[in-house]
C-alpha positions in Angstrom: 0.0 0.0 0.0 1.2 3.5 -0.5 2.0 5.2 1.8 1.0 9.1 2.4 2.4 11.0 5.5 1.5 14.7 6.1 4.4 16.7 8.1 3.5 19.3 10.0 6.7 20.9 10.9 6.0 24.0 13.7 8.5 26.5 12.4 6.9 26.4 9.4 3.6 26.5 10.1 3.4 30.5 11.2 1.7 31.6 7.9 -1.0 29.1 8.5 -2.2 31.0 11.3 -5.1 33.5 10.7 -5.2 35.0 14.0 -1.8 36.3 13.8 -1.5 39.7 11.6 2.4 40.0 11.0 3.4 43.1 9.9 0.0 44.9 10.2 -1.0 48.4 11.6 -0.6 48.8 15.6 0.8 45.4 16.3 4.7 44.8 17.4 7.1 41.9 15.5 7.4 40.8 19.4 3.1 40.5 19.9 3.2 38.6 16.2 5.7 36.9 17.5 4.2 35.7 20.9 1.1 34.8 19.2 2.8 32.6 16.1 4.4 30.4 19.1 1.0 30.1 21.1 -0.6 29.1 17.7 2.3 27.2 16.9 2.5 25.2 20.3 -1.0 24.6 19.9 -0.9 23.1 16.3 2.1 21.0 17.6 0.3 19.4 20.1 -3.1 18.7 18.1 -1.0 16.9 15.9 1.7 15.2 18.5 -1.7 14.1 20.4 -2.8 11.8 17.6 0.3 9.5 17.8 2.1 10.8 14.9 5.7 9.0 14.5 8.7 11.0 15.3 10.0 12.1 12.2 12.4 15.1 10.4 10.3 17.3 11.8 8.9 17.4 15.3 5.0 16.8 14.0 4.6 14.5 11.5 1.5 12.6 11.0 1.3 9.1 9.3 -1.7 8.9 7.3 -2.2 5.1 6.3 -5.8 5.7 4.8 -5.8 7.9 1.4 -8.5 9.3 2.4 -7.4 11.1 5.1 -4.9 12.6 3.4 -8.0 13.5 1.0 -9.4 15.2 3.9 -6.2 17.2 4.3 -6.8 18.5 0.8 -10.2 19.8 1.1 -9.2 21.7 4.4 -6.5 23.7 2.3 -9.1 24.1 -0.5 -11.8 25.3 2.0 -9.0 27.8 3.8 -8.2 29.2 0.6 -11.8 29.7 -0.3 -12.2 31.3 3.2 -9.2 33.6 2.3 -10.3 34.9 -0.5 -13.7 35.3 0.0 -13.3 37.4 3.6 -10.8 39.2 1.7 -13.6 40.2 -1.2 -15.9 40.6 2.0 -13.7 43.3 3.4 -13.0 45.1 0.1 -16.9 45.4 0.0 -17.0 46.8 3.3 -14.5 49.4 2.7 -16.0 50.5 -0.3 -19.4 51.0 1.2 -17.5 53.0 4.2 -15.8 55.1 1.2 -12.4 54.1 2.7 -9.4 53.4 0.5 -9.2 49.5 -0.6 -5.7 47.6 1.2 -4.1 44.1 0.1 -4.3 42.1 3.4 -1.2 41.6 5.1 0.7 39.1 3.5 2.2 37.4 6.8 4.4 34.7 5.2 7.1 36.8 4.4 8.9 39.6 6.7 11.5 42.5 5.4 13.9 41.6 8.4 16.8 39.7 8.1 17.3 36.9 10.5 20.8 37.8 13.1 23.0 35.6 13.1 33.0 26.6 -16.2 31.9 24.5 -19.1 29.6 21.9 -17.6 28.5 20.2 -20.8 28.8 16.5 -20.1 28.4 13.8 -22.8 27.0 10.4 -22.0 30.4 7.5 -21.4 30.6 5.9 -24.8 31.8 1.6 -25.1 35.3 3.1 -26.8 35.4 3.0 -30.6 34.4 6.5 -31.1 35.4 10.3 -30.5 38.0 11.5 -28.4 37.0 15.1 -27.7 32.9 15.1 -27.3 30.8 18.0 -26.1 27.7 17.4 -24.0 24.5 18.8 -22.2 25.2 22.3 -21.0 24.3 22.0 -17.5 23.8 24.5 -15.2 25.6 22.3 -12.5 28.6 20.2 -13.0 27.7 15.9 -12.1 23.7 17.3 -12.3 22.9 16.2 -15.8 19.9 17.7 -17.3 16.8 16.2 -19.0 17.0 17.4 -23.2 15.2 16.2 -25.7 18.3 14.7 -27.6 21.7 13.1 -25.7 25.1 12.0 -27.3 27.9 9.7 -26.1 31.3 9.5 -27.7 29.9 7.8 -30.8 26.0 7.5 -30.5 23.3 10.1 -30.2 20.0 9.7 -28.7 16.7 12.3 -30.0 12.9 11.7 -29.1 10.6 13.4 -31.7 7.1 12.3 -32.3 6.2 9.2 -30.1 9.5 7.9 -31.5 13.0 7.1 -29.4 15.7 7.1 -32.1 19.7 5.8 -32.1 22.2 7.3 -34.0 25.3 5.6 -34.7 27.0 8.9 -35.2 31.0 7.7 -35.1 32.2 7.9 -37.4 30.5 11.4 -38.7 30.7 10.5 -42.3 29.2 8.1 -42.3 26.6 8.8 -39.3 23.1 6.8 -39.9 19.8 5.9 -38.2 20.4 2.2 -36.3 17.1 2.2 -33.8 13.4 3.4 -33.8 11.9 2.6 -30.7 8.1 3.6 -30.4 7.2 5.3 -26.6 3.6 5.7 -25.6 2.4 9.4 -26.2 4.5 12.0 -27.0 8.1 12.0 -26.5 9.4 14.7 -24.5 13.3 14.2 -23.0 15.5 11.8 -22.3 18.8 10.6 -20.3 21.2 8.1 -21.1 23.4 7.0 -18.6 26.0 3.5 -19.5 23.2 1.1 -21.3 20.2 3.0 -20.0 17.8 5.0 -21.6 15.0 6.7 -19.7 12.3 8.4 -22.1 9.6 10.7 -20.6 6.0 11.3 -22.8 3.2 13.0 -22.2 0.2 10.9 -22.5 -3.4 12.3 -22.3 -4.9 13.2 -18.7 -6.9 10.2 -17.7 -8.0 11.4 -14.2 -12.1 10.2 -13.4 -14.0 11.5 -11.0 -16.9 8.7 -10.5 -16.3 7.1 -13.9 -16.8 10.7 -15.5 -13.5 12.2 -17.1 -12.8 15.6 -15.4 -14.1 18.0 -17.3 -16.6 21.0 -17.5 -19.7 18.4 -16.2 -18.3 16.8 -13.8 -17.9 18.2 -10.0 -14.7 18.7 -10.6 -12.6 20.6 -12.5 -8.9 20.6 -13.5 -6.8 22.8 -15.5 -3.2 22.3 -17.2 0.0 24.0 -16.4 0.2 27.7 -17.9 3.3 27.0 -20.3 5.2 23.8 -21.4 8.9 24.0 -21.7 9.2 27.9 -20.2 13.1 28.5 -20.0 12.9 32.4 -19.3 10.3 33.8 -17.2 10.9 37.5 -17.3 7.2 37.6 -19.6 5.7 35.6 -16.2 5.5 32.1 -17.6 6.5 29.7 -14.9 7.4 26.1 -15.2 4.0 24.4 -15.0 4.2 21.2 -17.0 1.7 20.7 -20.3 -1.6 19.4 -18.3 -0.8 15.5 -19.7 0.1 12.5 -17.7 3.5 11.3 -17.8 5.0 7.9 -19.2 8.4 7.1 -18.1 10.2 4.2 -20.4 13.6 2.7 -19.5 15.2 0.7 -22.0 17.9 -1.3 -21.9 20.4 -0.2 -24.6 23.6 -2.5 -24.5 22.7 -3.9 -28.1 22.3 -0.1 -29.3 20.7 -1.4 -32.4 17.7 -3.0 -30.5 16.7 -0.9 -27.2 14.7 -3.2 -25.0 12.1 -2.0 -22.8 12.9 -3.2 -19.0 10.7 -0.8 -16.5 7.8 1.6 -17.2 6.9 4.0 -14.6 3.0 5.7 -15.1 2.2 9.2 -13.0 -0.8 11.2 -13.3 1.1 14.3 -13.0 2.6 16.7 -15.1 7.0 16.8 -16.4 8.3 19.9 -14.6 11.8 19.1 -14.7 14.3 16.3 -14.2 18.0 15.9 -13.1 19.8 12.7 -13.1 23.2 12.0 -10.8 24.6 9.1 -11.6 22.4 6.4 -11.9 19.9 8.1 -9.7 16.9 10.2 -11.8 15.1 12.5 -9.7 11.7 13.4 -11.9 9.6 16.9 -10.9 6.0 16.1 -11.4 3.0 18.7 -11.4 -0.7 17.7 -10.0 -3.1 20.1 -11.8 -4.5 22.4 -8.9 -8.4 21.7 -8.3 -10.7 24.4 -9.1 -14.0 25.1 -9.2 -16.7 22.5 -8.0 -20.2 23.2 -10.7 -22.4 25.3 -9.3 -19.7 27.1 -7.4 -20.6 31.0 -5.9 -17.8 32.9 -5.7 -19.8 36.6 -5.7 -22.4 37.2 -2.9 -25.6 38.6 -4.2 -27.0 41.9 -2.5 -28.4 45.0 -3.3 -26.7 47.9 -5.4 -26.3 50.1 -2.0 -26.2 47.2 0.5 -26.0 47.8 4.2 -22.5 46.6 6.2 -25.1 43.9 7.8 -26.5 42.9 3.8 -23.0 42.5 2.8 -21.8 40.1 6.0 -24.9 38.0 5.8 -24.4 37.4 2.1 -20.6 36.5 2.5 -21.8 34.2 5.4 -24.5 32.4 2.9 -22.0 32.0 0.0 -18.9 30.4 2.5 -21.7 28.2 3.9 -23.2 27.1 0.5 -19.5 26.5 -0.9 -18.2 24.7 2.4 -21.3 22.2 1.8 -20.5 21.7 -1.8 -16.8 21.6 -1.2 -17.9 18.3 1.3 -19.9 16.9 -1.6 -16.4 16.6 -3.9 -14.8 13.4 -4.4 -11.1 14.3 -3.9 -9.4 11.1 -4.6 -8.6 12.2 -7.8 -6.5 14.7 -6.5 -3.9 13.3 -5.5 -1.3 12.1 -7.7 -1.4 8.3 -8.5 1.9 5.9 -9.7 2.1 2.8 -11.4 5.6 0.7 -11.7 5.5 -2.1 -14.3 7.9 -4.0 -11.8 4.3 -4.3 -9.2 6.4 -2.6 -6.6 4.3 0.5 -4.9 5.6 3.1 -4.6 7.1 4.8 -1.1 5.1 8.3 -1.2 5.1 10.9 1.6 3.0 14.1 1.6 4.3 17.0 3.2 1.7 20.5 3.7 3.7 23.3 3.1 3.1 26.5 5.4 2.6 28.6 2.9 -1.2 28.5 1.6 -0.3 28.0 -2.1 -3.3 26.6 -4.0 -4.2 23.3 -4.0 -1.9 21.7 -7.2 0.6 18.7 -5.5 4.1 18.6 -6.8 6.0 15.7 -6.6 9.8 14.3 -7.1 10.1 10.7 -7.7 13.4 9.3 -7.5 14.5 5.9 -9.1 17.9 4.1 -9.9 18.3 3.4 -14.0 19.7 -0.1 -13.0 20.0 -1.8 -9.6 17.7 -0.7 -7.4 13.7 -1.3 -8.1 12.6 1.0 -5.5 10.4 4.4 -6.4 10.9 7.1 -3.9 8.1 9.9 -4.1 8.0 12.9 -2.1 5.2 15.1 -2.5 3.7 19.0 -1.1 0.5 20.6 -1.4 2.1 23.2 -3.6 2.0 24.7 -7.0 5.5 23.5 -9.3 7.5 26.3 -10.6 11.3 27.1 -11.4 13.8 23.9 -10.2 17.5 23.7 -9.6 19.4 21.1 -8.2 22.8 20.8 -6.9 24.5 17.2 -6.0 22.4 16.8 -2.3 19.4 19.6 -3.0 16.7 20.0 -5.1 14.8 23.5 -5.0 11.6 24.9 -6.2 10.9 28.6 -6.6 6.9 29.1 -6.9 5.5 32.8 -7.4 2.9 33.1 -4.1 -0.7 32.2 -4.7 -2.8 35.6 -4.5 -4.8 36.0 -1.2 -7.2 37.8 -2.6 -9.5 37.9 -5.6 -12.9 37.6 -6.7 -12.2 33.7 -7.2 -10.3 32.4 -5.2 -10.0 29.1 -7.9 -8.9 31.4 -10.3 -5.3 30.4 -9.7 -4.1 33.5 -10.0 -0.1 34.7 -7.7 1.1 37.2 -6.7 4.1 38.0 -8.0 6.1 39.9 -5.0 7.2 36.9 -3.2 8.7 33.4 -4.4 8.1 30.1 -1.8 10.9 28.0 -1.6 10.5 24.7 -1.3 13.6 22.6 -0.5 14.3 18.5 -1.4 17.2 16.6 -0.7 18.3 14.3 -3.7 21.7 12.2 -4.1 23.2 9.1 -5.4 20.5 6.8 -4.6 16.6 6.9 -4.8 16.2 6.6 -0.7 17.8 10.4 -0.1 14.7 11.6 -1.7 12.9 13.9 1.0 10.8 16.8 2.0 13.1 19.3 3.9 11.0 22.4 4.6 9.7 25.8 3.2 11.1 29.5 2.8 9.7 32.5 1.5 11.9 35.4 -0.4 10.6 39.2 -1.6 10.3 39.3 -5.4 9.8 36.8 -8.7 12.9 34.8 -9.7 13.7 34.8 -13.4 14.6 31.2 -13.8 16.4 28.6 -12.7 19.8 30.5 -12.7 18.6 32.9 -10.1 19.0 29.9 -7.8 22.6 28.4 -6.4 23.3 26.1 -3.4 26.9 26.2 -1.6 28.0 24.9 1.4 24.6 24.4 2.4 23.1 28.5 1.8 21.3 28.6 -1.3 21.5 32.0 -3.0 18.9 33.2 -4.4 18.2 36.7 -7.2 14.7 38.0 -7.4 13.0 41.0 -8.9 10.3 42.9 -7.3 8.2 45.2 -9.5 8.2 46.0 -13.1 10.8 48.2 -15.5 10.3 50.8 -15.8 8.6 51.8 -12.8 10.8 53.8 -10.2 9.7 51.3 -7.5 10.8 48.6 -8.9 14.0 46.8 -7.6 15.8 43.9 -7.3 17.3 41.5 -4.4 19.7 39.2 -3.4 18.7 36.8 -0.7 21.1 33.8 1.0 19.1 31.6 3.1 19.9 28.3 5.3 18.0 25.7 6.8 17.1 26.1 10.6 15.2 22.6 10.8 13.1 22.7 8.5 12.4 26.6 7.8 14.9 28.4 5.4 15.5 31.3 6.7 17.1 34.7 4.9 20.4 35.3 6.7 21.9 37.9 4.4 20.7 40.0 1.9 21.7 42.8 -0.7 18.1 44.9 -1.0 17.5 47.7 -3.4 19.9 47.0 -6.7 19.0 48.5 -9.4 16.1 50.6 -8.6 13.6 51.0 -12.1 15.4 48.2 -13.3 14.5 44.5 -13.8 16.7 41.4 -13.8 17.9 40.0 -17.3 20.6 37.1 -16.0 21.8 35.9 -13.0 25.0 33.5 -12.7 26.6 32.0 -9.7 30.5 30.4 -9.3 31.8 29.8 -6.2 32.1 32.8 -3.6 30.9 35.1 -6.7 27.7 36.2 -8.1 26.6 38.0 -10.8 23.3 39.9 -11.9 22.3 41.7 -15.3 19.7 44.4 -14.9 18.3 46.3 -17.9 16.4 49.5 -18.0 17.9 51.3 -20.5 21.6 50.2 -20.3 23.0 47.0 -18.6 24.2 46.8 -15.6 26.3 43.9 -14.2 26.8 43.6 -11.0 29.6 41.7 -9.5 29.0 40.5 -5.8 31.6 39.0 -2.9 29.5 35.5 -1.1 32.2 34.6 0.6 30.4 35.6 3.9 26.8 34.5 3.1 25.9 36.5 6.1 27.2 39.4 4.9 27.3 39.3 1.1 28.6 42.8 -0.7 28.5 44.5 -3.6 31.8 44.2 -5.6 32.0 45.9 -8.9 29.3 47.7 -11.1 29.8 47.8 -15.6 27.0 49.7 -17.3 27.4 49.1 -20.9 24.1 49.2 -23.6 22.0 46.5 -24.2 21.9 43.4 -21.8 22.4 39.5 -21.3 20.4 37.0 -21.5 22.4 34.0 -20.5 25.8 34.2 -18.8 28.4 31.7 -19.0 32.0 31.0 -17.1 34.6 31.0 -19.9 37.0 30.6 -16.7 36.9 31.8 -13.7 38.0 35.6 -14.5 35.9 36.0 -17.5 32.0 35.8 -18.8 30.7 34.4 -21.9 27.2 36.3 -22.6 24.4 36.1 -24.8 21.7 38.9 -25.0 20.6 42.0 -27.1 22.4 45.3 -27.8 20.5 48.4 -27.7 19.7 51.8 -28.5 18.7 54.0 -25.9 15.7 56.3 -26.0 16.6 58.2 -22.8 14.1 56.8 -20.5 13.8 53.5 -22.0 15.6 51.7 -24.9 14.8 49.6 -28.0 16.4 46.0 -28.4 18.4 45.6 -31.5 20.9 42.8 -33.0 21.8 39.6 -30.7 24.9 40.4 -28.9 28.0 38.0 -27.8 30.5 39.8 -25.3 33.2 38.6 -23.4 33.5 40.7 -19.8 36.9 40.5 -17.4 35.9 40.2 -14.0 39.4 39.1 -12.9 39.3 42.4 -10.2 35.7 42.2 -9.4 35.5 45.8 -8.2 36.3 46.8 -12.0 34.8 44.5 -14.4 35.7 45.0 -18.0 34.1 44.5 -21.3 36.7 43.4 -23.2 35.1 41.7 -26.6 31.8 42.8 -28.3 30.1 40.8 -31.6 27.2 42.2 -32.5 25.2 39.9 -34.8 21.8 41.1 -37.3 19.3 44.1 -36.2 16.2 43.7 -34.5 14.2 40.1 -35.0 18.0 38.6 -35.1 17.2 35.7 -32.7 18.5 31.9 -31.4 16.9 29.5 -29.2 20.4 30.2 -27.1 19.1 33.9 -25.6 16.3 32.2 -23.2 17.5 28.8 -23.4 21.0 27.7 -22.0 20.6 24.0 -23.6 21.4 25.2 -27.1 24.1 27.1 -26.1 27.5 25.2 -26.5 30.7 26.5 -25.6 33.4 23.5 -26.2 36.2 24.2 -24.1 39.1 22.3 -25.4 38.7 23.4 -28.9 37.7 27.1 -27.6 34.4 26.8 -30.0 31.3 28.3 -29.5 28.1 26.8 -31.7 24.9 29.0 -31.9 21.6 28.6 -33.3 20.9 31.8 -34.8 18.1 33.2 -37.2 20.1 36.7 -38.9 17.5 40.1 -39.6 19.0 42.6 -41.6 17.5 46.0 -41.9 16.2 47.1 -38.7 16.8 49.7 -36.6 17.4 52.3 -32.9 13.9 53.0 -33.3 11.7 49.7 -32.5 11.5 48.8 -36.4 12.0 44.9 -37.2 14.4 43.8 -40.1 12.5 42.5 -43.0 15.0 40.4 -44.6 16.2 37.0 -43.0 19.8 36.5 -44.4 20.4 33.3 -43.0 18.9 30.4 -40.5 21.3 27.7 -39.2 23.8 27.5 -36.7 27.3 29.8 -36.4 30.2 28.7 -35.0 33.1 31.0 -33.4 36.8 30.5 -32.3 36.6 31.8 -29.0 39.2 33.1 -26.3 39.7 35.4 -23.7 42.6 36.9 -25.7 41.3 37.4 -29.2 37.5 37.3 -28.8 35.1 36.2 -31.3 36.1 35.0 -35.0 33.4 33.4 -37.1 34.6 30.3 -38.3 31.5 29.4 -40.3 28.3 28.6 -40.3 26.3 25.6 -41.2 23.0 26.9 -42.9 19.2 25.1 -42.0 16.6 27.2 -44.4 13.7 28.2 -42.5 9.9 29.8 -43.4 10.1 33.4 -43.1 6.8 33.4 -41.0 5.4 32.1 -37.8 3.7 29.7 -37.9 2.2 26.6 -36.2 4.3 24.2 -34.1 6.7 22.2 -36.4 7.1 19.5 -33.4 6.0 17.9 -30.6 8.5 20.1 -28.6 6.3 23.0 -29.3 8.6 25.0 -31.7 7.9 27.5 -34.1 8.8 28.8 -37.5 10.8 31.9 -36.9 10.3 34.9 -38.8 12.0 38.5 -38.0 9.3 40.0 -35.6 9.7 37.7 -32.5 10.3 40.0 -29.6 12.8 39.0 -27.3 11.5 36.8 -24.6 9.8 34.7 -27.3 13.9 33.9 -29.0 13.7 30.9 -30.9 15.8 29.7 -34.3 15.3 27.1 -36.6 18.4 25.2 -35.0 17.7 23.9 -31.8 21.4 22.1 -30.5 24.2 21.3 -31.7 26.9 18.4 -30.4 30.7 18.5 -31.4 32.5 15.3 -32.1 36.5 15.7 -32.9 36.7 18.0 -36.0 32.9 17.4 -36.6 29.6 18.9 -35.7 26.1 17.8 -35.5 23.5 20.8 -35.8 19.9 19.3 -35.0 16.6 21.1 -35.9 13.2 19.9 -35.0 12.9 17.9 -37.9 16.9 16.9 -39.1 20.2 16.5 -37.9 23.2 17.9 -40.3 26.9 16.8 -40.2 29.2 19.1 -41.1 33.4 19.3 -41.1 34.5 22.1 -39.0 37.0 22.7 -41.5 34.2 23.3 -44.1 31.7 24.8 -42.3 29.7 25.1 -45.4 29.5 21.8 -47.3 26.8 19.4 -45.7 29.0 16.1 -45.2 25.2 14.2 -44.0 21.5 14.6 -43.3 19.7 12.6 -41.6 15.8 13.3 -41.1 14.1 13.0 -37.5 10.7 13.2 -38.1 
């Protein structure tokens, strides 16, 4: 049977309390204090007092009966009801008194500060093939990232369609098609790790409610994830998965012309994200969040100049009428079910988290690719949203469900403050668990704005909007006090009327790109996480969109140059630079190629898997779609001059040097998705945020190099950049 347990943990229960207004008019941090503990101790004890097991946290309760845990559910879903609703209720009130309208007091976050290089890595090849191989550009070195295509030394791996397929790519010349493996659904990623392929697809959403699909007649209601494969959130999209199931295939791939299937893993749940460390996959799964039961009230009904008395009793008649019908719901479909072809249940915990935060689960499930059978799942009542992982920690950043609202199912957040939810991962399936909950000021970007060292994760966040003078941007460390992670030191106030653009972390140093009308990078000392400081400051036009360590004295950047308007700026051509930071308090731009005019684009500005910088033959490969014939003044080029991938000799000493370019012809116009990964035709009017190219990745074997679009994979001599050695179609 699986098992569901529901921590409790006390020091992270404070925002749960309703009696305790943190932060509000007339009451004392030491009163909100006082009362968060009485509430607190109370909690505690209801919980202790129904023999929970002793567990992480001092209050956990072991729920052996589904149901219960069902129960749990509905109790959030009821609070957040309750929330809203009172919160409508005293916007009402106010209005009627003619007194200005005021957001509630948002008491899960407080302004005080507690006292107190390349990492592409290619799969390990059977010998036979290249010597020099690029891989994955991870944003973690050992922390392998899921993709939709893989490489060793002499094979590659791409899912398209509902189709796994094996390249024998070694030697180049002669590179074929050996393997087409059907997958249920539609193929999304992939790792490969020795002779083991794991394969996720989406599959269509299967959840029931009493034999009725889930759907606009049924009491129920669900809704899929706001984006699929969201890289770059500055436009607000948030990691939220593509509303499908998930299939999970793992084949065995010793005989690489004949992949066997050996495990397959079902989960009602949405892909989020995945990391693998060795042999051990740790998969982020999204629940859609319940809404609306049918027949649901979310607006009281009075008069057009009700009384204060009209308006309480018909906020008291809606709660009660959506309290009864909330009791009616079967919830059992909410909670996120797992089947193992191997018959082996799996071991599922659920944790609440403090934070009210909608009533979506998110799960990792952890499995070994070959030994071990076991399936470790950890789950919280929370919404999914940006993921990074470091060897021993997995972290989510979720924007904060909205308190109030006309409906409160509308899943709409407030973007001001980012929860934090913490995992801890490893080497083996059984590290898998909950750890406990944070909360920061501001939205985080993506999944760069997070970094864990030495046990402080480090965290960049924007509050506000560019170019509002309000607006400004922060750099948070926190550390985990048993359970809560609390902020420890912060940097508040960077950039003021600016908004961030990239965020990179190495070591004791961190960097931040703002962008208002010039950019801004910021270079900041970590070594103290207690006491971070602000280094060095470059403004320079235009800004990056991806940063990456050339070595440890120097940047690699992506983004857009600019013209600047005086109080705002125009975007322009795609812009590679190459900055010094070897004195941090004086960083240096010391190489600038500036590539097209405005609508120049590649998949490389807001995605950091097709960039590929190969170290040991100082080459840089981007996808890029080149505009010609725009301008300063927010006009688009017209002409597309070329679609492929370009490839530049690369060093700290003599910049950039074009050393060709391998061309993929593309439609001049969007259009509808070419794939299953959701791309698009690119034409020369994407704006920034939506950067895309015809080219998707590209792999380096020896002197040869493998540019993959949606629908074919090139092989080109990088001595002869320009003569199409093979094409092989992936469709």
């Amino acid at each position: 049977m699986t098992r569901h347990v529901l921590a409790l943990p006390p020091a992270l229960l404070l925002s749960l309390v309703a009696g305790c207004s943190g932060g509000a008019s007339g009451s004392s941090m030491a009163d909100y204090t006082a009362c968060l503990s009485a509430e607190t101790a109370a909690l505690t004890a209801a919980a202790l007092s129904r023999d929970a097991p002793k567990g992480p946290f001092s209050a956990a309760l072991l729920v052996s009966d589904p149901s219960r845990v069902e129960s749990i559910v509905r109790d959030e879903v009821k609070a957040s009801m309750r929330r809203s609703l009172e919160s409508a209720r005293a916007s009402s009130i106010a209005f009627v008194r003619c007194e200005p309208l005021r957001p509630p007091p948002d008491r899960s976050y407080s302004e005080t500060v507690s006292a107190d290089s390349n990492t592409s890595e290619p799969g390990v090849g059977r010998g036979g093939g290249a010597s020099e191989v690029s891989g994955t550009n991870n944003q973690v070195a050992g922390v392998d990232e899921a993709d939709f295509i893989k490489n060793d030394d002499k094979y590659i791996y791409v899912v398209t369609g509902s189709t796994l397929r094996v390249i024998e790519a070694w030697p180049a010349e002669t590179a074929h098609e050996i393997a087409k493996v059907p997958v249920p659904g539609t193929a999304k990623k992939l790792f490969v790790e020795g002779n083991r392929a794991l394969v996720y697809s989406s599959t269509p959403r299967q959840v029931t409610n009493g034999g009725t699909n889930i759907g606009g007649s049924a009491d129920a209601m669900y809704y899929p994830g706001v984006s699929g494969d969201c890289t770059y959130g500055y436009d607000g999209c948030v990691p939220a998965g593509d509303g499908s199931e998930t299939e999970i295939s793992i084949f065995d791939i010793s005989d690489r012309t004949d992949p066997k299937l050996v495990r397959s893993i079902h989960s009602s749940s949405s892909l989020i994200a995945a990391r693998r460390i060795g042999n051990a996959v740790h998969t982020v799964l999204g629940q859609p969040a319940l809404t609306a039961p049918i027949g649901w009230e979310d607006q009281p009904r009075f008069s057009n100049t009700p009384s204060e008395n009209e308006i309480n009793e018909a906020y008291d008649v809606v709660i009660a009428k959506n309290l009864t019908k909330l009791d009616a719901v079967d919830l059992g479909t909410v909670l996120p079910t797992f089947t193992d072809s191997t018959g082996r249940p799996p071991d599922m915990v659920l944790f609440q988290s403090s934070i009210p935060d909608g009533t979506a689960l998110t799960s990792v499930l952890s499995l070994d690719l070959v030994s071990d059978p076991s399936l470790e799942v950890a789950s919280v009542i929370s919404r999914s949203g940006w993921v990074y992982a470091s060897a021993d920690a997995l972290y989510m950043a979720v924007p904060h469900q909205q308190i109030a609202g006309w409906g409160w199912y509308d899943g709409r957040s407030e973007s001001e403050l980012s929860t934090i939810h913490k995992f801890s991962i490893g080497t083996a399936p059984s590290a898998t668990a909950y750890v406990g909950t944070g909360v920061v000021k501001g939205r985080v970007l993506n999944q760069f704005a997070m970094d864990d060292k030495d046990g402080f994760l480090r965290v960049a966040t924007t509050t506000g909007r560019s170019p509002n003078p309000d607006a400004h941007n922060t750099l948070s460390i926190l550390e985990d006090r048993g359970g809560k992670l609390d902020v420890v030191g912060q940097i508040d106030q960077i950039a003021k009327s600016e908004d961030i653009r990239s965020v990179r972390f190495d070591g004791t140093r961190g960097y931040i790109v703002t962008f208002k009308n010039t950019d801004p990078l910021f270079v900041f000392d970590l070594t103290d996480p207690r006491a971070p400081r602000t280094m060095g400051e470059l403004k320079i036009p235009g800004f990056s969109t991806y940063m990456h360590m050339l070595d440890e004295t120097h940047l690699l950047t992506i983004g857009y140059d600019a013209a600047d308007q005086d109080n705002f700026a125009f975007f322009t051509g795609v812009v590679l630079q190459i900055f010094d930071v070897s004195n941090p308090s004086d960083p240096k731009l010391t190489h600038k190629e500036t590539i097209g005019t405005r609508g120049t684009s590649s998949e490389a500005l807001t995605n950091h898997l097709a960039f590929n910088y190969f170290a040991p033959k100082n080459l840089l490969a981007l996808p890029m779609t080149i505009c010609e014939g725009g301008d300063g003044n927010g006009n688009y080029g017209s002409k597309m001059t070329f679609s492929g991938l370009m490839v530049y000799d690369t060093t700290v000493a003599n910049g950039f040097s074009l050393r060709g370019r391998v061309s993929h012809p593309n439609a001049s116009q969007p259009g509808p998705p070419r794939n299953t990964h959701g791309y698009y035709d690119v034409g020369c009017s994407s704006w920034w945020t939506n950067a895309s190219s015809e080219v998707k990745r590209s792999i380096i074997m020896d002197d040869w190099i493998f540019s993959v679009s949606a629908t074919r994979i090139k092989v080109n001599n990088l001595a002869a950049l320009a003569t199409d050695v093979k094409e092989l179609s992936i469709q």
